[in-house]
PAFI-61279 format. One record per residue (C-alpha): residue in one letter; x, z, y. Coordinates in Angstrom, 1 decimal, padded with zeros to 4 digits. Each point is the difference from the previous one (the first is absolute). Layout:
<recs>
(rec 'A', (X, Z, Y))
...
</recs>
This chain:
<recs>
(rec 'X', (-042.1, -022.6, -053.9))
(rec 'X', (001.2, -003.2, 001.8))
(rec 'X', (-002.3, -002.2, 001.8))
(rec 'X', (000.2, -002.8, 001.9))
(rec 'X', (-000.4, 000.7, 004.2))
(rec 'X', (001.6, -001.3, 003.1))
(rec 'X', (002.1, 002.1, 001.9))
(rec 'X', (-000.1, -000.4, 004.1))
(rec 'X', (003.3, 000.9, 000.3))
(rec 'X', (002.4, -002.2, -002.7))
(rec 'X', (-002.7, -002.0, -001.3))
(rec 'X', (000.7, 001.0, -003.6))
(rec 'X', (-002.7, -000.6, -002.3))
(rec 'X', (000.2, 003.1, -002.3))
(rec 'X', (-000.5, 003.1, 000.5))
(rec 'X', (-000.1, 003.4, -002.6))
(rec 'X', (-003.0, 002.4, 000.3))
(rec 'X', (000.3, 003.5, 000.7))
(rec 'X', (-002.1, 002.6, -001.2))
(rec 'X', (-002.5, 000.2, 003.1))
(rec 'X', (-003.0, -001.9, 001.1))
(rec 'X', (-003.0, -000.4, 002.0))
(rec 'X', (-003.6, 000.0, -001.3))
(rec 'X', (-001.8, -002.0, 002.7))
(rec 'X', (-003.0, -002.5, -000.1))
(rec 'X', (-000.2, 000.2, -004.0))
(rec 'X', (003.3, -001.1, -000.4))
(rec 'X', (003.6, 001.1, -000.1))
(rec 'X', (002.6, -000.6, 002.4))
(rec 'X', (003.4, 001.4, -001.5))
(rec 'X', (003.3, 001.0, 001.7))
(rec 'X', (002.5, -003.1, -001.0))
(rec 'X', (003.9, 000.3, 000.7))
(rec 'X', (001.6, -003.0, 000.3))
(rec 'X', (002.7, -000.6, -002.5))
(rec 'X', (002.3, -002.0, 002.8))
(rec 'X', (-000.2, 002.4, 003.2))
(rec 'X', (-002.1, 002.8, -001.4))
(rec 'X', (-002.4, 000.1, 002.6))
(rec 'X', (-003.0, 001.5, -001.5))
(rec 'X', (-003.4, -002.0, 001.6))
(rec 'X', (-003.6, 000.2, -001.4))
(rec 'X', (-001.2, -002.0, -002.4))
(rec 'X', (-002.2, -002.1, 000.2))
(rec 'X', (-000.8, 000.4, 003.8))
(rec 'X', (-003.2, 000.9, 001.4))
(rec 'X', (-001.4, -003.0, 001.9))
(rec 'X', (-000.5, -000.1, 003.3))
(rec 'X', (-003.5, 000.7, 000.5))
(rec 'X', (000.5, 003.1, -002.2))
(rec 'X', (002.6, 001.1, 002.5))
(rec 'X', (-002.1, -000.4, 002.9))
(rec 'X', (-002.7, 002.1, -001.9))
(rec 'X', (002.7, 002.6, -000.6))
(rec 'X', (000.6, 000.5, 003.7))
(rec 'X', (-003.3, 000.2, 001.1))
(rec 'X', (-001.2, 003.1, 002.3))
(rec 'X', (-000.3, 002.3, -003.3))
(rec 'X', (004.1, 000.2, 000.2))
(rec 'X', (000.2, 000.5, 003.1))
(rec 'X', (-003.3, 002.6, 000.7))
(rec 'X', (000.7, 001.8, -004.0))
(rec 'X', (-003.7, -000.4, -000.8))
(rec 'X', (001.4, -001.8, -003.3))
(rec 'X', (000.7, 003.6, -001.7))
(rec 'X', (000.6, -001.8, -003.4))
(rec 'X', (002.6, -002.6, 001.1))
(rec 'X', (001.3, 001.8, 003.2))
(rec 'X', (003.8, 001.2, -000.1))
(rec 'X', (-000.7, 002.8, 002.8))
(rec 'X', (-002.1, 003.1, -000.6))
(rec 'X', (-000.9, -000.4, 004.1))
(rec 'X', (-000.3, -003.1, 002.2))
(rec 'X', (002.2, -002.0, 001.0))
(rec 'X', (-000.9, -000.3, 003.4))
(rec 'X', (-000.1, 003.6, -000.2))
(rec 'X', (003.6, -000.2, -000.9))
(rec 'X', (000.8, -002.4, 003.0))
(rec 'X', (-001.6, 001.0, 002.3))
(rec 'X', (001.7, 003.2, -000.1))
(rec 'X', (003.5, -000.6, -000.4))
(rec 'X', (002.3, 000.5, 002.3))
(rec 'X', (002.2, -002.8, 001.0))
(rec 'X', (002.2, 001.3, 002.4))
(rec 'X', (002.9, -000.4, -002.8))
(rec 'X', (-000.8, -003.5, -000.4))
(rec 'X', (000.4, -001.1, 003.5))
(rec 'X', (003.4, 001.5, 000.4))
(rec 'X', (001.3, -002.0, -003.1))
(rec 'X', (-001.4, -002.9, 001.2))
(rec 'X', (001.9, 000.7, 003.5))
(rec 'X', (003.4, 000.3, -002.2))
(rec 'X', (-000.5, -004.4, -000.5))
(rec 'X', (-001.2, -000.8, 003.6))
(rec 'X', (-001.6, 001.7, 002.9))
(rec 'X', (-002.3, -002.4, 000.6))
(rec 'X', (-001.0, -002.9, -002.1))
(rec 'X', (-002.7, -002.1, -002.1))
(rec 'X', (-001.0, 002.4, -003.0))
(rec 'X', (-002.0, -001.3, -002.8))
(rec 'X', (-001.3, 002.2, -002.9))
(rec 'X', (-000.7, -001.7, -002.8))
(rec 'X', (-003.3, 001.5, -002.0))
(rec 'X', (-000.7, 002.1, 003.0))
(rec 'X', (-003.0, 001.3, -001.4))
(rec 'X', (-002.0, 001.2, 003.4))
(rec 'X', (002.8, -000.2, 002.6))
(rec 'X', (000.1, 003.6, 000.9))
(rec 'X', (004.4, -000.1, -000.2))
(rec 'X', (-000.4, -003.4, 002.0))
(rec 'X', (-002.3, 001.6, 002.6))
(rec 'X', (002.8, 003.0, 000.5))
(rec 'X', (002.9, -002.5, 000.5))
(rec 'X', (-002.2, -002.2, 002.3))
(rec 'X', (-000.6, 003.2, 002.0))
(rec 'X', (004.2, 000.4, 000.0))
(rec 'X', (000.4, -003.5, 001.2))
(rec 'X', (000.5, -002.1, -002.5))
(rec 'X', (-002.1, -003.6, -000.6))
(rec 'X', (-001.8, 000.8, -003.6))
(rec 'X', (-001.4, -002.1, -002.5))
(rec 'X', (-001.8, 000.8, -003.2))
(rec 'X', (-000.7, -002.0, -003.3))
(rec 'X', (-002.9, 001.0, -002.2))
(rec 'X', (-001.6, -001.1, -003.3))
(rec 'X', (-003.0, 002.5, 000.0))
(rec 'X', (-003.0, -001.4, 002.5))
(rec 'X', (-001.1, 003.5, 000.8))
(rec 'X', (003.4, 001.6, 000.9))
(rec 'X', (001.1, -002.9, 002.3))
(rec 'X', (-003.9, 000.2, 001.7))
(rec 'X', (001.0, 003.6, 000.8))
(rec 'X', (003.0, -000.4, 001.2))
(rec 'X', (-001.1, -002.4, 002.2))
(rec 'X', (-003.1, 001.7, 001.6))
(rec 'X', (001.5, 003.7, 000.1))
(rec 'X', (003.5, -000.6, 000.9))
(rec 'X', (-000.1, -003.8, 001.9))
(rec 'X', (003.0, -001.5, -002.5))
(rec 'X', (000.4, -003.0, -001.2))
(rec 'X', (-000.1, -000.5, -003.6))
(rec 'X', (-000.2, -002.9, -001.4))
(rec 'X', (-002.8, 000.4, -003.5))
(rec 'X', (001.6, -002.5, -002.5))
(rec 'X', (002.7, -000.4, -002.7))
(rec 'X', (003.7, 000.4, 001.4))
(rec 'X', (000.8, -003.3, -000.9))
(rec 'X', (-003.2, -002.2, 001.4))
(rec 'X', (000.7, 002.4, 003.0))
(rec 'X', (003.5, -001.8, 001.0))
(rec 'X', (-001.4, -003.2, -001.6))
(rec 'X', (-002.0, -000.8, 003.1))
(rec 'X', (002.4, 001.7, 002.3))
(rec 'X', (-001.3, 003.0, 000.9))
(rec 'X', (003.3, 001.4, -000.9))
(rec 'X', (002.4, -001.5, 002.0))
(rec 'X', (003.7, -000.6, -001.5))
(rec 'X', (003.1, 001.7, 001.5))
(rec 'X', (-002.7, 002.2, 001.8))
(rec 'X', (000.0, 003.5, -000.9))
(rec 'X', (002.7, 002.9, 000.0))
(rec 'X', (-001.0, 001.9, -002.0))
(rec 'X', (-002.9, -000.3, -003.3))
(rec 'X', (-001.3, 002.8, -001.8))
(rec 'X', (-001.0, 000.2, -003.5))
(rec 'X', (-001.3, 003.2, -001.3))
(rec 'X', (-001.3, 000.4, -003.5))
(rec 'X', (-000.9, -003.7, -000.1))
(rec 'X', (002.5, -002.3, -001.4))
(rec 'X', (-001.0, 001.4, -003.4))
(rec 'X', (-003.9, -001.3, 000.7))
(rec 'X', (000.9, -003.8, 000.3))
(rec 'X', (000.1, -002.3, -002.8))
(rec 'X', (003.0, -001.5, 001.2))
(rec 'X', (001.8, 002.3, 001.6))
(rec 'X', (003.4, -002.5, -000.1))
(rec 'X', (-002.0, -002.3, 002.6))
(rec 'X', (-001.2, 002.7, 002.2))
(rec 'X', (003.4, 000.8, 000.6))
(rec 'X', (001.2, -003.8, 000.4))
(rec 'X', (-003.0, -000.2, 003.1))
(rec 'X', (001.7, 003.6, 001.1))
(rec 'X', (003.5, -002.0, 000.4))
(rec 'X', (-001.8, -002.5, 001.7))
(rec 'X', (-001.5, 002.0, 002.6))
(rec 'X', (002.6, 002.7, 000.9))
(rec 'X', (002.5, -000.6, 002.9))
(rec 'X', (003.3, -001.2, -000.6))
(rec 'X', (001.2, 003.6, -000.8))
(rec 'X', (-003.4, 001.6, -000.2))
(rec 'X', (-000.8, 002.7, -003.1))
(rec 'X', (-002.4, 000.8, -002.4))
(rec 'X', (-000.7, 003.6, -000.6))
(rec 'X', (-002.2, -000.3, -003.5))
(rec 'X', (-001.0, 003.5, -002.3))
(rec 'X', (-000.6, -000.7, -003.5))
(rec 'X', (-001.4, 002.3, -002.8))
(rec 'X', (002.2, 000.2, -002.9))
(rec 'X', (-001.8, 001.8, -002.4))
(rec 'X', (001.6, -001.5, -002.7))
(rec 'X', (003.2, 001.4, 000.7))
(rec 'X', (-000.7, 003.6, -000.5))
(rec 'X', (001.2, 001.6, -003.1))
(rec 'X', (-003.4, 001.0, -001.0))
(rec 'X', (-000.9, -003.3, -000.4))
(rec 'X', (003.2, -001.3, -001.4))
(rec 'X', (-000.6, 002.7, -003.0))
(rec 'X', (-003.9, -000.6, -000.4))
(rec 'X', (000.7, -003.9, -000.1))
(rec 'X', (002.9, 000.9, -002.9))
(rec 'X', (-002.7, 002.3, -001.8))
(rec 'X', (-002.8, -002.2, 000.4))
(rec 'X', (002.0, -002.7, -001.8))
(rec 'X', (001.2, 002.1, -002.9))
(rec 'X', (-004.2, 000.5, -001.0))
(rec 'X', (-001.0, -003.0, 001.1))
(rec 'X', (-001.9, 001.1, 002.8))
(rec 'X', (-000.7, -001.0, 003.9))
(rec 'X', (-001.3, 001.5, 003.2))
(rec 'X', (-003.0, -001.3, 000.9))
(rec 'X', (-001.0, 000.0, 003.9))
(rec 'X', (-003.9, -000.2, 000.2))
(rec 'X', (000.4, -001.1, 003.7))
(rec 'X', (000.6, -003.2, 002.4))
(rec 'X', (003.4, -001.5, -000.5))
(rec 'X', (000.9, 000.7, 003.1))
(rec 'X', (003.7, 000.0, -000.6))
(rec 'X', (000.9, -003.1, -001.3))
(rec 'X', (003.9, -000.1, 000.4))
(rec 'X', (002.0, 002.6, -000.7))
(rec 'X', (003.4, 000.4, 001.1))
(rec 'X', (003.1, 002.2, -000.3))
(rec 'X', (003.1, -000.5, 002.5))
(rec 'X', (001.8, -002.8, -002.3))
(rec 'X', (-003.0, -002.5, 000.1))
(rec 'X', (-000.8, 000.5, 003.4))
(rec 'X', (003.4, -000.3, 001.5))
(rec 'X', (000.1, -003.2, -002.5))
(rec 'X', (-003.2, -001.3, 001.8))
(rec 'X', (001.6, 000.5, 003.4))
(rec 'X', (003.1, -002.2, -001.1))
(rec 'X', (-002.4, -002.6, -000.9))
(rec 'X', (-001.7, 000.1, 003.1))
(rec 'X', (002.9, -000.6, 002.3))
(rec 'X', (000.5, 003.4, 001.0))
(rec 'X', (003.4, 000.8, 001.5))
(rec 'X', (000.3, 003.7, 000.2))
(rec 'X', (-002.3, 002.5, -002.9))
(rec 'X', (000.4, 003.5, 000.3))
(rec 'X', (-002.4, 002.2, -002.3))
(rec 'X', (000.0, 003.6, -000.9))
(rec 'X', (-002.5, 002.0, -002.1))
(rec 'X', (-002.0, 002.9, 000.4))
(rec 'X', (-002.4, 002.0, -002.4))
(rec 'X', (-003.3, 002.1, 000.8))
(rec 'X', (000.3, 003.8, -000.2))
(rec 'X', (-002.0, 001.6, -003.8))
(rec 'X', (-002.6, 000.8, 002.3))
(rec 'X', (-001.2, -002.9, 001.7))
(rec 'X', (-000.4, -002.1, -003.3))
(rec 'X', (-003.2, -001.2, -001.1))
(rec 'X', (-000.8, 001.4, -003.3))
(rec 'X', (-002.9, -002.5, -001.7))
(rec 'X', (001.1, 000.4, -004.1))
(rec 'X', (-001.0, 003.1, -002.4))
(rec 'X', (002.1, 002.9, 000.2))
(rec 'X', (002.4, -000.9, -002.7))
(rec 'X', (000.7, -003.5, 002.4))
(rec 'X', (-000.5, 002.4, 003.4))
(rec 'X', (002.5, 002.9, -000.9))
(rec 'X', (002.8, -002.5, -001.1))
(rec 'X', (-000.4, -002.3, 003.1))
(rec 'X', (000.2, 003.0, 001.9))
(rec 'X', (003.4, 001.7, -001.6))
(rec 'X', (001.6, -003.2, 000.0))
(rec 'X', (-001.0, -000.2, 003.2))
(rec 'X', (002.2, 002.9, 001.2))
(rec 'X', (002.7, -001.4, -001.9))
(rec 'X', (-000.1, -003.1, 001.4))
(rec 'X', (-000.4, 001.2, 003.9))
(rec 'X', (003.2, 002.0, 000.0))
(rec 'X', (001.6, -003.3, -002.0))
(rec 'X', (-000.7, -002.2, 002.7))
(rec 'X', (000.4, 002.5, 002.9))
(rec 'X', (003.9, 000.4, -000.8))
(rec 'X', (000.8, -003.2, -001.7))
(rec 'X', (-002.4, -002.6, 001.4))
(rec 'X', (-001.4, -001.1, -003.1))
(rec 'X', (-003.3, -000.9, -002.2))
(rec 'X', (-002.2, 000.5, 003.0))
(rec 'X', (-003.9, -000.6, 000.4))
(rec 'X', (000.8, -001.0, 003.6))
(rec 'X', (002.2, -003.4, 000.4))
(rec 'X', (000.7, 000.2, 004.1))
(rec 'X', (001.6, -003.4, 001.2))
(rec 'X', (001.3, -001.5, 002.9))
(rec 'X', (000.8, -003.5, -000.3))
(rec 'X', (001.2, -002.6, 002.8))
(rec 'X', (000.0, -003.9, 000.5))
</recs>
């Protein structure tokens, strides 16, 4: 079905719906790929009060069992990872520097590269996860929209070496201008390491979409739109161009059967989860239709 939408990265004006959508807030906000670029966004977006509400302490504590994406907390999750790996890629761009995670949720990474020497800085949307960054780890994060943030100069320009952006660029509603502001603020030189989901991508979902489309069907998510971009490696090395980018280097990577989440029937769950070893060994030897887009991308 066509429709007419606005696409943050070409500015086309229409855009083809795919067979997937969210059921949020009595309404329904459907998966729309643009017929110019193909980036697929959201559609229509959530506003932005309902995307404050989204990340309010339920997402980050898991008490929301309903909407939740995790079976356990994620501070749970954070608070127990080990970061040791992280730190030595970051030492592969500098050894010391100005770091800036983007979405940093509650700065635990950021407090581990502090600790190694580094100057830190976080950005966070959600009140509650910037409040506990700040009180249990002493970080600075700045609790307000990426944009509004360099707006009134808390992010300096030509300022940081290096700007992290883990499973977030798909949670803005324009995603284009968040990397625009990431130009601006990198050293001359300076990189972006960004990790997108690219769920899309999978051949289970390539051959689900195709079937849902022969009946006449959809997927139906009955949970926050969370994901409101989605991405593959064409449109996001397109939206680099755009942005001024000089150097792109992706690659792609897929979760292992087992580490899935399996939320459908058993019908939907046992063919996610064959295709899913399909798809692993796919990627793994030829570097294709991952669920994991891994970027590094330099001004």
């Amino acid at each position: 079905m066509k429709v007419n939408f606005e696409c943050n990265l070409c500015g086309g004006k229409e855009g083809n719906t795919i067979p997937f959508r969210y059921a949020f807030k009595e309404k329904f906000l459907w998966g729309v790929k643009c017929t110019t670029c193909e980036l697929v966004s959201i559609w229509p977006r959530p506003s932005n009060q309902e995307i404050e509400e989204m990340y309010a302490e339920d997402y980050f504590a898991g008490s929301d069992k309903q909407t939740h994406h995790m079976e356990v907390s994620y501070l749970d999750i954070l608070s127990s990872g080990d970061y040791k790996e992280g730190v030595k890629v970051i030492q592969k761009y500098c050894s010391t520097g100005n770091i800036l995670d983007v979405g940093c949720a509650t700065g635990n990474f950021l407090y581990v590269l502090k600790e190694n020497g580094y100057q830190v800085k976080g950005i966070e949307l959600s009140t509650f996860a910037a409040e506990y960054g700040r009180k249990n780890f002493g970080i600075e994060i700045v609790n307000k929209p990426y944009d509004l943030a360099l707006l009134n100069k808390e992010l300096p320009e030509n300022h940081f070496d290096v700007i992290l952006m883990g499973d977030v660029l798909e949670h803005f509603t324009d995603p284009t201008e968040a990397m625009r502001l990431t130009h601006k603020i990198l050293k001359p030189g300076g990189v972006a390491l960004i990790q997108l989901p690219g769920t899309l991508n999978l051949i289970s979902s390539k051959i689900a979409f195709g079937i849902y489309k022969l009946i006449g069907s959809q997927k139906t998510m009955r949970i926050p739109p969370y994901h409101l971009t989605e991405f593959n490696a064409k449109t996001a090395t397109k939206m680099f161009e755009v942005c001024g980018f000089s150097k792109t280097i992706i690659t792609q990577e897929v979760k292992p059967p087992s580490t899935i989440p399996l939320r459908g029937n058993f019908i939907e769950n046992t063919f996610k989860y064959v295709f899913q070893f399909i798809n692993y060994y796919l990627t793994k030897w030829f570097g294709v239709a991952g669920d994991r887009i891994i970027i590094e991308t330099y001004k």
